[in-house]
N, C-alpha and C positions, 0 to 999 in steps of 0.2 A: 706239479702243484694243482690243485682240487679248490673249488668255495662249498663249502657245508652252511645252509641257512637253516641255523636253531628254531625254529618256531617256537611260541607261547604256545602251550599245550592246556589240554584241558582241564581245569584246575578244578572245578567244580560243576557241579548241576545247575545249568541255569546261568551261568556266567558268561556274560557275554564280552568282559575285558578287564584287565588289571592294571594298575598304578602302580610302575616303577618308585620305588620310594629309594634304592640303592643300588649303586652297580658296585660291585666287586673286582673287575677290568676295565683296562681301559683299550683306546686303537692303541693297535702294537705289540701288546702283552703278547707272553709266549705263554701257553695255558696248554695243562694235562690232562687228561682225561678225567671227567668227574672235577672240573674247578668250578669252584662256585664262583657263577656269573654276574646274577642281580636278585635282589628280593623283590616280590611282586605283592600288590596288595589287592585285596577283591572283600568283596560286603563280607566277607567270611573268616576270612584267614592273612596272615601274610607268610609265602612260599618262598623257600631257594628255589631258582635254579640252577643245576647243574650242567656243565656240559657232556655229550656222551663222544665225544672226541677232543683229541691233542689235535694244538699247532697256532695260527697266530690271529688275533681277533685285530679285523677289517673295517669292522663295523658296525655300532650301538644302533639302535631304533629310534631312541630317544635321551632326552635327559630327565633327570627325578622328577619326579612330579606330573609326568605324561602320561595318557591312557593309552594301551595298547592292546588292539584287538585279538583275540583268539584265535590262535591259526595265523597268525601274520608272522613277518621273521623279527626277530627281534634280536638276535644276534648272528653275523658273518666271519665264519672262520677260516682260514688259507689253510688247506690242511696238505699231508705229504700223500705223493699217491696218486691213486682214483679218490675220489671223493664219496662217502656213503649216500644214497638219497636221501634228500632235504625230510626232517621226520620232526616228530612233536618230542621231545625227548618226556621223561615222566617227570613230576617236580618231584624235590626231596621234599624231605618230612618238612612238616609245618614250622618254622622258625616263629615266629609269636601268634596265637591263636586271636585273631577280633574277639574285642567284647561288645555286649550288647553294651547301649548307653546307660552309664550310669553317673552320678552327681560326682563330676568333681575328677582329676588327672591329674600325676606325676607328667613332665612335658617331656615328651621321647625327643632322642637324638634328630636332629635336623640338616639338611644343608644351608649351608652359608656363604651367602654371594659376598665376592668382590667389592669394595665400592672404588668402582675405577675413575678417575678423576679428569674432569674437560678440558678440550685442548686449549680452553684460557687459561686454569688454573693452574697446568702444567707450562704455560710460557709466562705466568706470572711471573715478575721478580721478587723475591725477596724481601722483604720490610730490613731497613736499617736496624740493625743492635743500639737498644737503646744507649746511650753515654752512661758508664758508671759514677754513682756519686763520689764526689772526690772527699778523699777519710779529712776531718779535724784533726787538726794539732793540737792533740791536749798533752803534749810535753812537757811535763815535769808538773800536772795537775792530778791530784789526786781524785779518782772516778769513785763516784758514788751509787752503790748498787745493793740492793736485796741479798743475803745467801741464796736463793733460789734462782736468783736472777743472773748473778756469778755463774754457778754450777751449772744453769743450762747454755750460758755462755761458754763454758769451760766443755760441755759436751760435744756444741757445735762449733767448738773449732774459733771462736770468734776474741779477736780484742777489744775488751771495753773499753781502750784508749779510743780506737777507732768508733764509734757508736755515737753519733750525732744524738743529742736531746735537748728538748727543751724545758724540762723540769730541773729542780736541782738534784735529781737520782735517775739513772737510767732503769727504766722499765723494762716489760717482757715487750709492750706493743712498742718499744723503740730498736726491740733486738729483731722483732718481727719486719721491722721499715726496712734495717740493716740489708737483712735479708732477702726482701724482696725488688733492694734499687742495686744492692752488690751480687748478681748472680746466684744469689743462694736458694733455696726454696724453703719458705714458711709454713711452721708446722704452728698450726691455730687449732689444732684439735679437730679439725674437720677429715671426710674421706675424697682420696684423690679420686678422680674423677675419671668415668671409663670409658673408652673410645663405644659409639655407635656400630649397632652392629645389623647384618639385615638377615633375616631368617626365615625361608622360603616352607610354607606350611606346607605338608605332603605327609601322607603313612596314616599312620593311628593318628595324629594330631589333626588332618585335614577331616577324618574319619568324624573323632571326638566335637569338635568344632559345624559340624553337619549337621548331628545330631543333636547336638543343642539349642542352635538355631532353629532347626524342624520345631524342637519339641517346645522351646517358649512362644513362637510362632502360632501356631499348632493346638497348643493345650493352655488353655485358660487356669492356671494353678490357684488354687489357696492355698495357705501351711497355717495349720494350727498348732501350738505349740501349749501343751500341758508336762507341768512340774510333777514327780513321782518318788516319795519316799523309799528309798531304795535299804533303809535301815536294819528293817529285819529279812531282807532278802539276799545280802550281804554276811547278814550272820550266819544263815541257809547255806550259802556257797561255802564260807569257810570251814565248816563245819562237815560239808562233805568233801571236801577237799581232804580235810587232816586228815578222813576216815579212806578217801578214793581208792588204798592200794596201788593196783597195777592199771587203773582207770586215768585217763586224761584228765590233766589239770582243767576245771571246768571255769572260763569266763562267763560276766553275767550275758553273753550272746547264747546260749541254748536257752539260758531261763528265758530272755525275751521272745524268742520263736515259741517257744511253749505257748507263754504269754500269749500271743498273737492266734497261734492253734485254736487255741480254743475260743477266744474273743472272737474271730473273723465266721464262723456260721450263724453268727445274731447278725451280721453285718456282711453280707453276700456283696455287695455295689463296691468294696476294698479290695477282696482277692479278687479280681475281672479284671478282662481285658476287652479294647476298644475297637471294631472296626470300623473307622471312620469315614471308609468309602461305601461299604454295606450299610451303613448303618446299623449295626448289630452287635448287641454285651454279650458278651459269654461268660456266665457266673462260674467262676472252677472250684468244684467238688472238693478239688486235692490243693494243696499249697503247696505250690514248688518256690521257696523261697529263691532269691537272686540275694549273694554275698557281697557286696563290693568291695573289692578287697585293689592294695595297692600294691604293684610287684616293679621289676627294673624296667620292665618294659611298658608300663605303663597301668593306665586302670584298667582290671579286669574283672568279670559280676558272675564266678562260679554258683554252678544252682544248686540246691538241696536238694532232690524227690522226691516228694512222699513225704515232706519236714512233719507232717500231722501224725504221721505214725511212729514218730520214734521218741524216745527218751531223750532226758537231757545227755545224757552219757553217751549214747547214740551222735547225739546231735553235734558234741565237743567231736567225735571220730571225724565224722565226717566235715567238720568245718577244719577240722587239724588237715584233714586230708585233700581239700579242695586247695587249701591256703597254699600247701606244699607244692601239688602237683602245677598251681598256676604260679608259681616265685619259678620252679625250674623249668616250665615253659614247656613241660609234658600232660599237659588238660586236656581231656579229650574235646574235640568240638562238639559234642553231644552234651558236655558238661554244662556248656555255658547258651545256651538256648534254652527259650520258652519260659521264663520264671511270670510265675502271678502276679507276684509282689516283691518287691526288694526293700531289704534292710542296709544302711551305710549307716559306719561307724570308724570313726576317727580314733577311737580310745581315749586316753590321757591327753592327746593333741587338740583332739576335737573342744568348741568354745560353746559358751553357757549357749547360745539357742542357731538355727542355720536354718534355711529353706531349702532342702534338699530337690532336684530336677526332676521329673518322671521320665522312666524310661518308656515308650512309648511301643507297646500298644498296650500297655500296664495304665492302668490308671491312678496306682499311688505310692508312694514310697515313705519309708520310716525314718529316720537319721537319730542313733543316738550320740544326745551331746554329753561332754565331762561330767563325773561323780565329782560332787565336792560336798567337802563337811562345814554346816552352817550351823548357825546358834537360833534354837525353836524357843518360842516360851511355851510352855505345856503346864497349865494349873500353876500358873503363877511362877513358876518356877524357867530357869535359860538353862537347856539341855541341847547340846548336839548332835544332830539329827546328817544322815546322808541323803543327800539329795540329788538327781538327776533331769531334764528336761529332754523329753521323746519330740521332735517335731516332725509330723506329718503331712504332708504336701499333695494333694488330689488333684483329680480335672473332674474340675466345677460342672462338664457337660455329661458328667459320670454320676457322683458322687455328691449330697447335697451335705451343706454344714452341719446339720441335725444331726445325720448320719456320721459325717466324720468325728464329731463331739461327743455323740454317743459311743462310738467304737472305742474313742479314747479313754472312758470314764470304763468303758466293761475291761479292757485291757490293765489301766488302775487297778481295780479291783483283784484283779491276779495277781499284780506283780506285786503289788502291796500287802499279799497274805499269800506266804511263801504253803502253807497246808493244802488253802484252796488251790494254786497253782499246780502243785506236783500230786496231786491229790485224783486218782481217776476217773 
């Protein structure tokens, strides 16, 4: 018999330790070569590891939620034999790639502590059963009661003989008394009630939660929020839609990157990014849009490149394509890095207006809220109109109201005249 010490190996550039978020063995297991041991998490990514030897694990590093240094052992295994020199094994492929922060999380899987109870509570006694109430004698009295009141009687089991009242008809709150002094449980229409539970923040959820704090901390936001007829830009869409062929179903999200394309070089201070320790903007040329999109494992903000140079047609490919590659958890980590600006959208979920977060070192973000169809008066006449509300959310130490207000009204004016929009 042999001890082989797995090291945490080098996961990335610049990484100097990772977060256990999951073990996958415990002391004891008997594990074969290539078993996966625990998922690790770093500013970047979360990793398998794998083991590169059979036989029995001795010893964890830590439990969920610990930082573990690089190059330290982090798992001890009994192996048969000589034992190989203690080595960094390689990590497996990326199991959930980090995203950058964006507005808003599905809550990942977590661990859940015990709650283990004190040595009072455990030599507590008992509480006495209460005394049941003892049934009336309405023998040979005829009971008076509702059909409804009968029938849910009749469901639960109960004799109206027995049912105490003080009206001259038995009620429902008398079958409910029954109920809750004989043992039974009272159904009032309400939901039972569910045990407390404790839930230990680690992984992407400790991640998400980081970065939220940083970022309202951190950035002084406004959100302004402008209403947008979405009337004949909806007729736009369906109309090439019927026409599309063998082209992707196109949502109004390429029409609003368009939108945005062209809107965002009047207004340079929106696509930029902040750095707050240099003190220094960098106004970007190019628009690399950030998608936020929702997947199993949590929120993730796949980027566009280059979203200024492509078509709406274009633009549906690649958002089909980002959407896909991060739901099955094959995105590349070059995907989701460095976006200018980002757009969140809820779809049909999404509610009439929201303050969307900025991801930071971005200085603004989009959110669109639900399409719904409302009643316009136009020249006297109530005609229904579709309508949408875009709210946009800056850092005030970026970006002045003027400027957010105006970017909004030139952005209007696109999406509002489906010619001008796709027009080159």
């Amino acid at each position: 018999m042999a001890t082989f010490n797995f090291k945490l190996p080098d996961i990335g550039e610049g990484i100097a330790e990772a977060e256990i978020v999951e073990w996958h063995v415990k002391v004891g297991d008997i594990i074969e070569e290539d078993a996966h041991l625990a998922d690790m998490m770093t500013d970047k990514a979360t990793v398998e590891m794998e083991s590169p030897v059979a036989g029995k694990v001795i010893k964890l590093a830590g439990e969920v939620g610990d930082q573990i240094a690089i190059g330290s052992v982090l798992v001890e295994i009994e192996t048969e034999g000589d034992a190989p020199a203690a080595a960094e094994a390689a990590p497996a492929a990326d199991a959930e790639e980090e995203m950058p922060m964006g507005d808003g999380a599905e809550t990942p899987t977590a661990a859940q502590e015990e709650e283990i109870p004190t040595v009072d509570q455990a030599e507590e006694a008992p509480a006495p059963a209460p005394e049941p109430t003892p049934a009336p004698d309405h023998s040979g009295e005829k009971v008076l009661a509702s059909p409804t009141v009968r029938q849910r009687a009749r469901d639960l089991g109960i004799d109206l003989s027995e049912v105490r009242t003080t009206n001259d008809r038995i009620r429902h709150a008398d079958l409910d008394a029954y109920l809750l002094y004989n043992g039974g449980s009272v159904s009032t229409g309400g939901s039972p009630a569910r045990s407390d539970e404790t839930i230990k923040v680690v992984g992407l959820r400790r991640k998400i939660a980081e970065n939220m704090q940083a970022a309202k901390r951190k950035i002084p936001h406004f959100t302004l929020v402008e209403e947008f007829d979405v009337t004949a830009l909806e007729d736009t869409r369906a109309m090439m839609n019927k026409d599309r062929g063998s082209g992707p179903k196109l949502t109004v999200l390429p029409f609003l990157i368009t939108a945005m394309a062209k809107a965002l070089p009047a207004w340079p201070m929106l696509n930029a990014t902040y750095d707050d320790e240099a003190n220094v903007i960098t106004r970007h040329g190019k628009l690399h849009m950030g998608m936020a999109a929702q997947t199993d494992n949590g929120l993730m903000v796949p980027v566009i490149r280059n979203a200024h140079a492509m078509s709406v047609w274009q633009l549906a490919n690649e958002i089909n394509r980002l959407a896909e590659a991060a739901r099955t958890g094959k995105i590349d980590r070059s995907e989701l890095q460095d976006p200018t600006i980002t757009l969140s959208s809820l779809g049909p979920m999404g509610g009439i207006t929201s303050t969307p977060v900025i991801a930071p070192p971005q200085v603004a973000i989009i959110a669109v809220n639900k399409m719904q169809e409302v009643p316009v008066i136009e020249n006297g006449e109530i005609v229904a109109r579709k309508k949408m509300n875009l709210s946009l959310s800056c850092d005030h130490r970026v970006v002045d109201g003027w400027d957010a207000a105006s970017f909004l009204q030139e952005l209007k004016s696109y999406i509002e005249n489906p010619i001008r929009l796709l027009s080159a």
